[in-house]
C-alpha positions as CSV (number, residue, x, y, z in Angstrom):
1,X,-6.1,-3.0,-16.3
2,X,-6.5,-6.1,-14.7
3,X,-7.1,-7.3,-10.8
4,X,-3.8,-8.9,-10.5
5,X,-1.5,-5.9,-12.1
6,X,-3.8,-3.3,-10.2
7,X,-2.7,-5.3,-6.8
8,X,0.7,-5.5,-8.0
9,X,1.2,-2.0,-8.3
10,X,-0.7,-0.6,-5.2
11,X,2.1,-3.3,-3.3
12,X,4.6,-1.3,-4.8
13,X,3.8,1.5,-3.7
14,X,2.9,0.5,-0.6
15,X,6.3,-1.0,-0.2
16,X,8.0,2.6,-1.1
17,X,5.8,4.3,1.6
18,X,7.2,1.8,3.8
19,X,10.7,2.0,2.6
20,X,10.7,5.8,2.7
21,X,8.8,5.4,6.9
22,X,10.7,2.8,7.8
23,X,7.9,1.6,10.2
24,X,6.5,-1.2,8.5
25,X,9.2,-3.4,8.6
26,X,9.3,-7.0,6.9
27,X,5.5,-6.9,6.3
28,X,5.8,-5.0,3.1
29,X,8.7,-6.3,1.8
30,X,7.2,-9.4,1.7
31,X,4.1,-7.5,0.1
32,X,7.0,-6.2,-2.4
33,X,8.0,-9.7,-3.3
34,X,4.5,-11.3,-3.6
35,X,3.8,-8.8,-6.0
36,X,6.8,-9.5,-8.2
37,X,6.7,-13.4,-8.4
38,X,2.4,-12.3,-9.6
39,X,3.7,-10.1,-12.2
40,X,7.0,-13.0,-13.3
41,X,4.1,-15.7,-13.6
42,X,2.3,-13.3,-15.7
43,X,4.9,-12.6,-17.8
44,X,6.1,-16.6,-17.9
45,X,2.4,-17.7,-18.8
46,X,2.8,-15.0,-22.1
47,X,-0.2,-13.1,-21.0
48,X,2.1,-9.8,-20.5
49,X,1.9,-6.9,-17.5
């Protein structure tokens, strides 16, 4: 597992805790959408998830 997908998925999770708190406001969700425009240009370049 890469550096990049590793990231990718601890932002997602992240981004549930946050949903589920509700305490962390904007912060993650812009966490949450960092992390999918990483894993689009992976999958763009051909490289994969």
């Amino acid at each position: 597992m890469n550096l990049l997908y590793f990231i990718a998925v601890i932002l997602v999770i992240l981004w549930a805790i946050g949903f589920l708190a509700m305490n962390l406001g904007a912060l993650i969700h812009i966490l949450l959408v960092f992390a999918l425009i990483s894993i689009l240009l992976r999958l763009i370049r051909g490289r994969g998830v």
